[in-house]
PDB file of N, CA, C and O in Angstrom, chain B, residues numbered from 101:
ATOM      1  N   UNK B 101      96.455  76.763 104.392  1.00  0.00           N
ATOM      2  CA  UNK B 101      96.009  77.897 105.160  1.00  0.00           C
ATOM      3  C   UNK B 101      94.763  78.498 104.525  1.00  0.00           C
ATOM      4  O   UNK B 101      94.985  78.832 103.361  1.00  0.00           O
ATOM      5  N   UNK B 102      93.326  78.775 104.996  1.00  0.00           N
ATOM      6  CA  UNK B 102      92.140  79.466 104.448  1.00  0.00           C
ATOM      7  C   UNK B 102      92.824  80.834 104.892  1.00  0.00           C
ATOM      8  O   UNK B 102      93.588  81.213 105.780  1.00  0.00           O
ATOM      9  N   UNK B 103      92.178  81.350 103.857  1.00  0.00           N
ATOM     10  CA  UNK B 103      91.955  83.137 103.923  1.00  0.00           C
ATOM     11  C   UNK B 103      91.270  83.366 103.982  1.00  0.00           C
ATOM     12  O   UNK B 103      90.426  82.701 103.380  1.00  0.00           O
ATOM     13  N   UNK B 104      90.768  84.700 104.857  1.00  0.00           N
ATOM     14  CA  UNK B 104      89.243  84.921 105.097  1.00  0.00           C
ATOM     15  C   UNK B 104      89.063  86.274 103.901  1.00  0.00           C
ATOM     16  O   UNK B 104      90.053  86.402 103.180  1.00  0.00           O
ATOM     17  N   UNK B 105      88.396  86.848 103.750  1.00  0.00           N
ATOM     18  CA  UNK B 105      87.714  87.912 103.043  1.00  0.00           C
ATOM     19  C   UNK B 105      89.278  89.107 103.110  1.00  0.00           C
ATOM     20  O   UNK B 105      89.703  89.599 102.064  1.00  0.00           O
ATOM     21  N   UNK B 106      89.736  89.313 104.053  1.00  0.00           N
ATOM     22  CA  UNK B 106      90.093  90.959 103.944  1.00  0.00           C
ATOM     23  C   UNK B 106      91.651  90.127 103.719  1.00  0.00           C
ATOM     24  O   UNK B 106      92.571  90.885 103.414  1.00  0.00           O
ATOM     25  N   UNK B 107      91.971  88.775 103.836  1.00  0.00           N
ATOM     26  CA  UNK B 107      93.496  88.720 103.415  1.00  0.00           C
ATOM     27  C   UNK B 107      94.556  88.078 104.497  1.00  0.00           C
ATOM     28  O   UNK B 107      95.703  87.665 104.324  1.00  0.00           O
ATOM     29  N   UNK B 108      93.738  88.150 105.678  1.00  0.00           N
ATOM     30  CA  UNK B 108      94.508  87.341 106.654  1.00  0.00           C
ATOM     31  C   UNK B 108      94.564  85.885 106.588  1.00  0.00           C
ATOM     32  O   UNK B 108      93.647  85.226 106.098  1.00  0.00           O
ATOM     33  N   UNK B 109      95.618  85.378 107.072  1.00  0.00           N
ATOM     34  CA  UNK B 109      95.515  83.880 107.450  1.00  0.00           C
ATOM     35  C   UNK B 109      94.582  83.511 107.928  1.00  0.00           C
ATOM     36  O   UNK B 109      93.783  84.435 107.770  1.00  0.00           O
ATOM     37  N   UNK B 110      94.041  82.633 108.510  1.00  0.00           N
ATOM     38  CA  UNK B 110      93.498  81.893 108.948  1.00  0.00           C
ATOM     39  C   UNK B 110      93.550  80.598 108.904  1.00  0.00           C
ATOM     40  O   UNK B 110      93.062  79.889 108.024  1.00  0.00           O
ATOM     41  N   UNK B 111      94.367  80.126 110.207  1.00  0.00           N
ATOM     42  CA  UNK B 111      94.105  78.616 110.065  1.00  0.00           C
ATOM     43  C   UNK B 111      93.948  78.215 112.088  1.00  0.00           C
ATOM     44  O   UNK B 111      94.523  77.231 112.554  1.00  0.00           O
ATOM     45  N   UNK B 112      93.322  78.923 112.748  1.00  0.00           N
ATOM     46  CA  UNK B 112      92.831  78.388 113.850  1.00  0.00           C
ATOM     47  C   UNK B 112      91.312  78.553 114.325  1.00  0.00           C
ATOM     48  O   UNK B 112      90.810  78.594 115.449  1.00  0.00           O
ATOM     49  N   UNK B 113      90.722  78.640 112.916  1.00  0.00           N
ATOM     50  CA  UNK B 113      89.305  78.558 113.222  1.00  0.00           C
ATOM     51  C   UNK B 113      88.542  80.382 113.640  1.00  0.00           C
ATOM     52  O   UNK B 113      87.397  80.825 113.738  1.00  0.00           O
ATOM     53  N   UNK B 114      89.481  80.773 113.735  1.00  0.00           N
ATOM     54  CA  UNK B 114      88.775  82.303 114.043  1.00  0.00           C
ATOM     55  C   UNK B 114      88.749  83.429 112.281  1.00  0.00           C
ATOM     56  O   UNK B 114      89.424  83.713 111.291  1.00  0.00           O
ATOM     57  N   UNK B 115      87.460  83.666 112.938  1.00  0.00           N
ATOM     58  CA  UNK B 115      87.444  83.788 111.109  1.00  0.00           C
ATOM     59  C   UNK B 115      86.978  85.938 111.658  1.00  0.00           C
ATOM     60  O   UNK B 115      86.705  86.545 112.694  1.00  0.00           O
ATOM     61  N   UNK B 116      87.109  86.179 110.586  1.00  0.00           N
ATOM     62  CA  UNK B 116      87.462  87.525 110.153  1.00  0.00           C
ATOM     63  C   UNK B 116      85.796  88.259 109.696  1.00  0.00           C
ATOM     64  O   UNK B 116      85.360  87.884 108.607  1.00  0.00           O
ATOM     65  N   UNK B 117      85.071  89.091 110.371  1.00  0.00           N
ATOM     66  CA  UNK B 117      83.953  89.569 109.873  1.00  0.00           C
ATOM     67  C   UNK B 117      83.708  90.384 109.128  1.00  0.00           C
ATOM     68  O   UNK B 117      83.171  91.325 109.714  1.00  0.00           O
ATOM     69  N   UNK B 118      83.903  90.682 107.239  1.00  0.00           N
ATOM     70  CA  UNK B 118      84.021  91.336 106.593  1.00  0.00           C
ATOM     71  C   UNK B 118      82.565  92.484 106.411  1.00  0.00           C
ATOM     72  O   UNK B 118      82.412  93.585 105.883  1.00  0.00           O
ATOM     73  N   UNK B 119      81.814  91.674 107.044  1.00  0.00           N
ATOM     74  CA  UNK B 119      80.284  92.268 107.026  1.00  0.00           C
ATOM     75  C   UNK B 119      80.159  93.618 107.983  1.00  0.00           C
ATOM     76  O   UNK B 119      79.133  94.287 107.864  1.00  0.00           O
ATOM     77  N   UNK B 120      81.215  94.052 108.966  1.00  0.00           N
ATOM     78  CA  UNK B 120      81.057  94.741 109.717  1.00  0.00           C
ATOM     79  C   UNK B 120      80.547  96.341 109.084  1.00  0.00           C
ATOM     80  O   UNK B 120      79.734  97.199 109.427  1.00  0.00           O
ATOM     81  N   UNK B 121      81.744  96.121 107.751  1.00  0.00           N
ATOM     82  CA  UNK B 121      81.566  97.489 107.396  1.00  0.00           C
ATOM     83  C   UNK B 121      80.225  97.804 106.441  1.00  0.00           C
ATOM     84  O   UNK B 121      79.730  96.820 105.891  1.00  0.00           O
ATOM     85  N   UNK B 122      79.693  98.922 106.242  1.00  0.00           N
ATOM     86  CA  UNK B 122      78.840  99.579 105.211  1.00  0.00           C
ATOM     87  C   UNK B 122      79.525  99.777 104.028  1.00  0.00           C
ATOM     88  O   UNK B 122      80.747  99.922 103.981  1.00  0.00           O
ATOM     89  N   UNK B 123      78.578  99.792 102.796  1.00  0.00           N
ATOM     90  CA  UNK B 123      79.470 100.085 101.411  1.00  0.00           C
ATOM     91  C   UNK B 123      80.808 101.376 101.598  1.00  0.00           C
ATOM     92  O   UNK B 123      81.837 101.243 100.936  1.00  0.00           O
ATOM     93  N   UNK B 124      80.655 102.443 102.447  1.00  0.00           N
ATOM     94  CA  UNK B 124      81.184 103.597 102.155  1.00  0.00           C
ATOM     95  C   UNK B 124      82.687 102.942 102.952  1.00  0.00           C
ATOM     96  O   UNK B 124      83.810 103.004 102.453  1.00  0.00           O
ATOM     97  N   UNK B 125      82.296 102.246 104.462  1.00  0.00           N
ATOM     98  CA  UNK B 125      83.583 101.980 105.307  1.00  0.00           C
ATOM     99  C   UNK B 125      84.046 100.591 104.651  1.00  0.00           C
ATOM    100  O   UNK B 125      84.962  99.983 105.204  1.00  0.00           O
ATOM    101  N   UNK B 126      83.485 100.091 103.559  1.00  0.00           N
ATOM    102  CA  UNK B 126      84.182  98.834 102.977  1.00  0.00           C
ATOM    103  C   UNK B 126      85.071  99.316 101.692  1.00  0.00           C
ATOM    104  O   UNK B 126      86.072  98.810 101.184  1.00  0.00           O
ATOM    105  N   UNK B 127      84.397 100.373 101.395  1.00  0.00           N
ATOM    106  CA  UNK B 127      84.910 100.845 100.075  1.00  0.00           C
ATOM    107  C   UNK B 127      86.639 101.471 100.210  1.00  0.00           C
ATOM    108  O   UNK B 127      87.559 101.210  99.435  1.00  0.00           O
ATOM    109  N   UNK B 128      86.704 102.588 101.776  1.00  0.00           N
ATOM    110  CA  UNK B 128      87.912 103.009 102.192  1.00  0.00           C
ATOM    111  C   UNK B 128      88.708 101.877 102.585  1.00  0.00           C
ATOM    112  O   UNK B 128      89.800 101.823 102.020  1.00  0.00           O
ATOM    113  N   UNK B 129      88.404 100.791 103.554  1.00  0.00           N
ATOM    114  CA  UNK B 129      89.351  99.864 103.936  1.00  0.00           C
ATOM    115  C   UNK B 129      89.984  99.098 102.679  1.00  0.00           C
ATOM    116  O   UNK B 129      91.079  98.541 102.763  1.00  0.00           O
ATOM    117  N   UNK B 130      89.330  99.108 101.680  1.00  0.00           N
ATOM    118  CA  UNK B 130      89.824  98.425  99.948  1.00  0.00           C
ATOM    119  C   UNK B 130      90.933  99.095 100.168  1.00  0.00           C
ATOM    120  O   UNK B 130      92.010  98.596 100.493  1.00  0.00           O
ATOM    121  N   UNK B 131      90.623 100.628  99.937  1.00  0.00           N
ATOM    122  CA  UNK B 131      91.423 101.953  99.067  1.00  0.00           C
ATOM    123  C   UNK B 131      92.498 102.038  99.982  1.00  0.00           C
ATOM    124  O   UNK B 131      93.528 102.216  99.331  1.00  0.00           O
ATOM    125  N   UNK B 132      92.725 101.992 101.191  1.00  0.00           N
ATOM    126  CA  UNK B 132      93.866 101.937 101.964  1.00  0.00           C
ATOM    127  C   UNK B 132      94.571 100.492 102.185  1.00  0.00           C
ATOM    128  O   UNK B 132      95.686 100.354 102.690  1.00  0.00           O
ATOM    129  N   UNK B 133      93.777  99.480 101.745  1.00  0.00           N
ATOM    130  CA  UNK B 133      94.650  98.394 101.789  1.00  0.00           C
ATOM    131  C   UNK B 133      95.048  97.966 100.809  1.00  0.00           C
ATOM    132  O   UNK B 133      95.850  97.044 100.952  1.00  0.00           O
ATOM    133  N   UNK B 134      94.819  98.256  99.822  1.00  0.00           N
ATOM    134  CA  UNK B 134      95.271  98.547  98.221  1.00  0.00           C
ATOM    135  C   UNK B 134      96.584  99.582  98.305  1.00  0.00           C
ATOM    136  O   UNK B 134      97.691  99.286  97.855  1.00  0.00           O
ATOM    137  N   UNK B 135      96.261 100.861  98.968  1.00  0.00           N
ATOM    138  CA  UNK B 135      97.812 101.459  98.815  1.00  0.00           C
ATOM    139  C   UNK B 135      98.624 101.462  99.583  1.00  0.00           C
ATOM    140  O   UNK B 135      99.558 102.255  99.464  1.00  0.00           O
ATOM    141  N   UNK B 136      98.550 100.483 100.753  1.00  0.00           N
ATOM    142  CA  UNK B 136      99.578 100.211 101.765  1.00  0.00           C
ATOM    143  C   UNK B 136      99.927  98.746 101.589  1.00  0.00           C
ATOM    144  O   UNK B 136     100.475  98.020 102.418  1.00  0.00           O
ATOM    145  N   UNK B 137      99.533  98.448 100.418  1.00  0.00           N
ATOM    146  CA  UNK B 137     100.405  97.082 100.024  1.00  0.00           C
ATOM    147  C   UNK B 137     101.604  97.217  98.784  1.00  0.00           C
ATOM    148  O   UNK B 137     102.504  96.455  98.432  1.00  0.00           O
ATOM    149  N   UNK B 138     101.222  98.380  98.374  1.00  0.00           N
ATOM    150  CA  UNK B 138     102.296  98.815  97.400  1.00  0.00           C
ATOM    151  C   UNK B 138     103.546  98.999  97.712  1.00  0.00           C
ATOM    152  O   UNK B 138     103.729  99.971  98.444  1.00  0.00           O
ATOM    153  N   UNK B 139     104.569  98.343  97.381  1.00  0.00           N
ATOM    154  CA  UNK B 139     106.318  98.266  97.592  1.00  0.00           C
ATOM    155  C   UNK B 139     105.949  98.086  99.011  1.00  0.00           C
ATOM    156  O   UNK B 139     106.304  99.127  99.564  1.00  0.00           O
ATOM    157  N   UNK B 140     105.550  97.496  99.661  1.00  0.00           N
ATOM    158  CA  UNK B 140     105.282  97.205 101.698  1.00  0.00           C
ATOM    159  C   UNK B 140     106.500  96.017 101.448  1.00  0.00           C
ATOM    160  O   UNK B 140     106.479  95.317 100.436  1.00  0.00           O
ATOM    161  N   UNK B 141     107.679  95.868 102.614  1.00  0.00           N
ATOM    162  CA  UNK B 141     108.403  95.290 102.508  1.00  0.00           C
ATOM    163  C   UNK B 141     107.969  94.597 103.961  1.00  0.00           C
ATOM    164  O   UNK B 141     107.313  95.220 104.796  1.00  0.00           O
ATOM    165  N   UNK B 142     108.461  93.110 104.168  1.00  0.00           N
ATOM    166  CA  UNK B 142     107.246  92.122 105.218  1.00  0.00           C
ATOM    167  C   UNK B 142     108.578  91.548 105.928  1.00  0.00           C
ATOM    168  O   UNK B 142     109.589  91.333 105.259  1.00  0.00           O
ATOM    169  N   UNK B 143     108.527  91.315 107.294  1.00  0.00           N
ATOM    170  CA  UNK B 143     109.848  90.504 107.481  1.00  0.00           C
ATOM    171  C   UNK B 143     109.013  89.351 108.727  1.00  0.00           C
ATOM    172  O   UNK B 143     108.440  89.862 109.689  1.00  0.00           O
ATOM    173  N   UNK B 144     109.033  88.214 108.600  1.00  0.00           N
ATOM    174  CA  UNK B 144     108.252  87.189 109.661  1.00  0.00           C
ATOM    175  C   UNK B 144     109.465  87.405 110.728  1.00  0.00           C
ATOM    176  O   UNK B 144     110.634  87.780 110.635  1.00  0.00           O
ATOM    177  N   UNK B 145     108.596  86.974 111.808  1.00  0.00           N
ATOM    178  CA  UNK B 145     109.534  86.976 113.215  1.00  0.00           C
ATOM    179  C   UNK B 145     108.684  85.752 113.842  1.00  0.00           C
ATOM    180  O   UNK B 145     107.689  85.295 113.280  1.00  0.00           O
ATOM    181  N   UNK B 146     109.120  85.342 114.897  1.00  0.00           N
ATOM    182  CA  UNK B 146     108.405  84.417 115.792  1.00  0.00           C
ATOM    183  C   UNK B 146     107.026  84.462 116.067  1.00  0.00           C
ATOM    184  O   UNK B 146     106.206  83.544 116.034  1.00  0.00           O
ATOM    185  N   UNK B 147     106.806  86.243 116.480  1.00  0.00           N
ATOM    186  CA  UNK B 147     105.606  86.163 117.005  1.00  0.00           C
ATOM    187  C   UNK B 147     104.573  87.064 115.685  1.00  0.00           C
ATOM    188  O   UNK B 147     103.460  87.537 115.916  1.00  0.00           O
ATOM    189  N   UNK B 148     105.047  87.103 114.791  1.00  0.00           N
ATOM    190  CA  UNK B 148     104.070  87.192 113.635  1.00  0.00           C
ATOM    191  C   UNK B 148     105.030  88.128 112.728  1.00  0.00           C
ATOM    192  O   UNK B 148     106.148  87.729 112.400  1.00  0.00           O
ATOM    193  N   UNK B 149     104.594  89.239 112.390  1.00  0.00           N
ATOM    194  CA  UNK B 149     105.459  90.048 111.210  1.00  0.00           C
ATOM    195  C   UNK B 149     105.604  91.266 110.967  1.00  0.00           C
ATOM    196  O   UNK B 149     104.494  91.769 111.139  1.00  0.00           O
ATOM    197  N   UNK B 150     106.417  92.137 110.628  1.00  0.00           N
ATOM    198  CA  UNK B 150     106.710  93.322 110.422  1.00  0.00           C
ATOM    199  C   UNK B 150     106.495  93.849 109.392  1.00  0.00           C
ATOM    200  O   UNK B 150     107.148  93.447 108.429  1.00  0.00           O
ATOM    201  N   UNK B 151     105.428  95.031 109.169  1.00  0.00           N
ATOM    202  CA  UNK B 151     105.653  95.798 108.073  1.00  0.00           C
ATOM    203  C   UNK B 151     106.275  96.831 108.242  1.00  0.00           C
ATOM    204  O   UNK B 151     106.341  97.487 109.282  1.00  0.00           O
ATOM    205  N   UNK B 152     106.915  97.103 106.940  1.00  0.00           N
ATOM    206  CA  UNK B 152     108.126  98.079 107.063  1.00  0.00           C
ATOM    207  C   UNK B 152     107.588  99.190 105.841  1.00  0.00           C
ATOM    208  O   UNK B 152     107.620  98.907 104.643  1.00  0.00           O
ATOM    209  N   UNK B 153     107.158 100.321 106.312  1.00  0.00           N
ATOM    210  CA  UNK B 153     107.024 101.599 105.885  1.00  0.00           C
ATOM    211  C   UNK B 153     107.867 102.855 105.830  1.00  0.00           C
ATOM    212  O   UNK B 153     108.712 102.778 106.721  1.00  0.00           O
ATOM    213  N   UNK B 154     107.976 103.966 105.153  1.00  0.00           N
ATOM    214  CA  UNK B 154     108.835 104.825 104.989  1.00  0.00           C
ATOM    215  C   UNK B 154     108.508 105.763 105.979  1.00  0.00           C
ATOM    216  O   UNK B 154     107.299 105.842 106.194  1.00  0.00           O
ATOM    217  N   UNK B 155     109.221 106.488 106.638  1.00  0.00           N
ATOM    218  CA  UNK B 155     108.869 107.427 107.529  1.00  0.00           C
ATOM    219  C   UNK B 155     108.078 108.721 107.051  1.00  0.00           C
ATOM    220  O   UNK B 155     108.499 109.827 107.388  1.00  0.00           O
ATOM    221  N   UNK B 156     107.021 108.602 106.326  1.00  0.00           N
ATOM    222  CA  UNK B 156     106.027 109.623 106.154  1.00  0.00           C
ATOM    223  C   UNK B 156     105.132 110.119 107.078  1.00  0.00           C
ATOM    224  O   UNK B 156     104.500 109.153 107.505  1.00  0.00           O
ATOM    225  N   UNK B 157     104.712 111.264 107.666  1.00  0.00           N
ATOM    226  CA  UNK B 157     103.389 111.667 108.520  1.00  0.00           C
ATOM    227  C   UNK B 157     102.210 110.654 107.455  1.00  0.00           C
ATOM    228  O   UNK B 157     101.789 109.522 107.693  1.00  0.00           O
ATOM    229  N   UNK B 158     101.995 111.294 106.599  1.00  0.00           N
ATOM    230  CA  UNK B 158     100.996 111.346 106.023  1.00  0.00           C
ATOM    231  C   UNK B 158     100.700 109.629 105.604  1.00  0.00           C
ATOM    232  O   UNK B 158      99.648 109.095 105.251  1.00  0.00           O
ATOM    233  N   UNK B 159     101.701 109.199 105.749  1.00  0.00           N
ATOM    234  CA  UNK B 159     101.173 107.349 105.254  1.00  0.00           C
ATOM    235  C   UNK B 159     101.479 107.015 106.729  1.00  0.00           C
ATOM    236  O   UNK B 159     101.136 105.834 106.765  1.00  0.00           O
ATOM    237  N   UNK B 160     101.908 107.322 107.955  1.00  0.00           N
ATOM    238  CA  UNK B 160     101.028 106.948 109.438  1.00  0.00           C
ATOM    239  C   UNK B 160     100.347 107.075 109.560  1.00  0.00           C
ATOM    240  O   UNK B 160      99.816 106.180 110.217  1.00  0.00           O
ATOM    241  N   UNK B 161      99.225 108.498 109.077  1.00  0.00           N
ATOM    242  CA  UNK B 161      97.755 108.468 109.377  1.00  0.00           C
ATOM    243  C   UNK B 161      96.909 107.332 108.599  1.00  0.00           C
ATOM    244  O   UNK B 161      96.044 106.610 109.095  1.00  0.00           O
ATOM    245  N   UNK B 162      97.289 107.343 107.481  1.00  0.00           N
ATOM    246  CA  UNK B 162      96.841 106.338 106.864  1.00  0.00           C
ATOM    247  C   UNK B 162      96.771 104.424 107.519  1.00  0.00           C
ATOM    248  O   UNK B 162      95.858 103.599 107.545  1.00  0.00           O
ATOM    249  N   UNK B 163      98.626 104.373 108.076  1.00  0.00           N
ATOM    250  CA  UNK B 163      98.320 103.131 108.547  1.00  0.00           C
ATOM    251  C   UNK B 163      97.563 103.152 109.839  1.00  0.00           C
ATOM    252  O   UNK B 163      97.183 102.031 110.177  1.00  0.00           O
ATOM    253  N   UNK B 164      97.297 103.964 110.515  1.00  0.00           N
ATOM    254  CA  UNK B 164      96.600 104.264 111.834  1.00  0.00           C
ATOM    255  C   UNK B 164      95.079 103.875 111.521  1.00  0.00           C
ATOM    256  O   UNK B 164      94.463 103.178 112.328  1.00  0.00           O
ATOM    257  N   UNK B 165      94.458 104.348 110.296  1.00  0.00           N
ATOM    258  CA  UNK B 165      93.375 104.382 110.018  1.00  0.00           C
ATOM    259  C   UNK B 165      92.645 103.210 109.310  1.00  0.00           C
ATOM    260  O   UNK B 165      91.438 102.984 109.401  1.00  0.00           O
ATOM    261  N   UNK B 166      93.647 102.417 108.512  1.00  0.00           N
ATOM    262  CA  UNK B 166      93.777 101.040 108.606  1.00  0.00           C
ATOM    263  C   UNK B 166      93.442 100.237 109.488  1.00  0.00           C
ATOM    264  O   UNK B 166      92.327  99.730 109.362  1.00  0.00           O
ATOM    265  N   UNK B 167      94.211  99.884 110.566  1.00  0.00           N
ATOM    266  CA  UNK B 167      94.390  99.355 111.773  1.00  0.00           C
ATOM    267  C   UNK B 167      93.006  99.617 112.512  1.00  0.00           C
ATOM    268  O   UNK B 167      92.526  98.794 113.291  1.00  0.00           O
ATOM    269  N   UNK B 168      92.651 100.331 112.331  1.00  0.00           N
ATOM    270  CA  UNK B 168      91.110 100.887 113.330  1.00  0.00           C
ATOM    271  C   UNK B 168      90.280  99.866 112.292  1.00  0.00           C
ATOM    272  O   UNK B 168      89.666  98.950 112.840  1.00  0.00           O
ATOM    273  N   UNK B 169      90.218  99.961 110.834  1.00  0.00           N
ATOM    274  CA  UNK B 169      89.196  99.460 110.025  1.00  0.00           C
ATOM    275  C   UNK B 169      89.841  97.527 110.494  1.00  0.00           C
ATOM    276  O   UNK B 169      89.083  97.127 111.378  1.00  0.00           O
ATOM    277  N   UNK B 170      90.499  96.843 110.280  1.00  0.00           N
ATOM    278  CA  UNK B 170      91.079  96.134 110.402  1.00  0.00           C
ATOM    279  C   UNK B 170      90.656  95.156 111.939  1.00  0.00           C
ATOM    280  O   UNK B 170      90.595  93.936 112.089  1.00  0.00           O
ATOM    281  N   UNK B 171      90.459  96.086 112.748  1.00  0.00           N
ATOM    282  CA  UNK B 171      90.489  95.779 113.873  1.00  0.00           C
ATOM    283  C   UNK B 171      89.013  95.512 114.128  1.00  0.00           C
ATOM    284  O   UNK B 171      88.496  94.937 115.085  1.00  0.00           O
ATOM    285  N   UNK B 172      88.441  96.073 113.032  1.00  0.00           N
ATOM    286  CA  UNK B 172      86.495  96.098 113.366  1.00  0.00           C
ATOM    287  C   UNK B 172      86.301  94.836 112.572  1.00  0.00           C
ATOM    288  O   UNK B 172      85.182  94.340 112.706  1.00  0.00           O
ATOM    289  N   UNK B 173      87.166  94.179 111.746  1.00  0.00           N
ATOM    290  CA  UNK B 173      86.378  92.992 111.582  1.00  0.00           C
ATOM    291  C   UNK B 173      87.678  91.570 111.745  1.00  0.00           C
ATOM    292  O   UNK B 173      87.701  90.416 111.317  1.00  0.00           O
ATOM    293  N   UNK B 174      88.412  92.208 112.386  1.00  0.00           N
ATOM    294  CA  UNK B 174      89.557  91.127 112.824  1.00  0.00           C
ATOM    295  C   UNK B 174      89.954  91.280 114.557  1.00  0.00           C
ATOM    296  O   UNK B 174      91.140  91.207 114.879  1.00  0.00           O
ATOM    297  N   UNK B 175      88.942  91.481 115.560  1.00  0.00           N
ATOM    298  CA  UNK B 175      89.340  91.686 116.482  1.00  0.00           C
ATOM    299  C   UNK B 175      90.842  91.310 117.249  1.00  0.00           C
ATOM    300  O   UNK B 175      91.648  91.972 117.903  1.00  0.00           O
ATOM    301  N   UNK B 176      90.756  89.782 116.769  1.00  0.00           N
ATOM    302  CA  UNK B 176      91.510  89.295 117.437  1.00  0.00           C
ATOM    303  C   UNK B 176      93.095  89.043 117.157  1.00  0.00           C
ATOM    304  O   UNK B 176      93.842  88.204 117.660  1.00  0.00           O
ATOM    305  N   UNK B 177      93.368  90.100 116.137  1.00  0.00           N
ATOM    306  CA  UNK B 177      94.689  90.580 115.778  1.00  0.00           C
ATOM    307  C   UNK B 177      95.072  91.778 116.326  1.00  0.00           C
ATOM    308  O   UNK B 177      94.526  92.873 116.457  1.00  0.00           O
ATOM    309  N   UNK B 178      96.562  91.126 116.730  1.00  0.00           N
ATOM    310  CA  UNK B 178      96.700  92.302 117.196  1.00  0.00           C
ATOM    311  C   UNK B 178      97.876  93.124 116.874  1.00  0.00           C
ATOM    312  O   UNK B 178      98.840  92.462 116.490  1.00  0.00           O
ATOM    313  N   UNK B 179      98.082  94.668 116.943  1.00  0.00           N
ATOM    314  CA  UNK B 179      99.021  95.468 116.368  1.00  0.00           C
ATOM    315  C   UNK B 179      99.472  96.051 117.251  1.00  0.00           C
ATOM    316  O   UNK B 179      98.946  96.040 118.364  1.00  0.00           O
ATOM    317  N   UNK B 180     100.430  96.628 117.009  1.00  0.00           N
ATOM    318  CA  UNK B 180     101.544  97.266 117.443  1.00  0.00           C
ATOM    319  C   UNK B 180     102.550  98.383 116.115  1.00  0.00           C
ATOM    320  O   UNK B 180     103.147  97.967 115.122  1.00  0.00           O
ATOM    321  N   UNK B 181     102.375 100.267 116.741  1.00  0.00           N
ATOM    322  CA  UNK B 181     103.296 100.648 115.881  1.00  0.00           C
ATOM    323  C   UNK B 181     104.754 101.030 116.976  1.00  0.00           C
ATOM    324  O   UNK B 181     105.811 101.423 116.482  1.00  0.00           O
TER     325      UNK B 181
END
């Protein structure tokens, strides 16, 4: 399986545009994907995988804000909370 830059799989040829962001919006997508990998518990399913988070406000805004950065250079993933 190749990995592209931000950590996803990749193995059907669609690759991941890490260039999207500027130093400042590359620097936050690190800092939030750095602390939403900490104790993140993962469960695979058929149609891809579950992360499992604690019911905090304050670490939803966070994964919300993720997902937006995520989405600017991985279009073609897709989420669901």
């Amino acid at each position: 399986m190749a990995e592209c830059s931000c950590g996803c799989s990749n193995t059907s040829g669609i690759a991941c545009n890490i260039s999207v962001f500027d130093t400042e919006g590359r620097s936050r997508y690190d800092e939030l994907k750095k602390e939403l990998t900490k104790n993140l518990s993962i469960e695979e399913i058929a149609s891809g995988y579950i992360f499992i988070y604690p019911n905090e406000q304050s670490l939803l805004l966070k994964i919300t804000e993720w997902i937006s950065f995520e989405y600017r250079c991985c279009p073609f993933i897709k989420f669901s909370l």
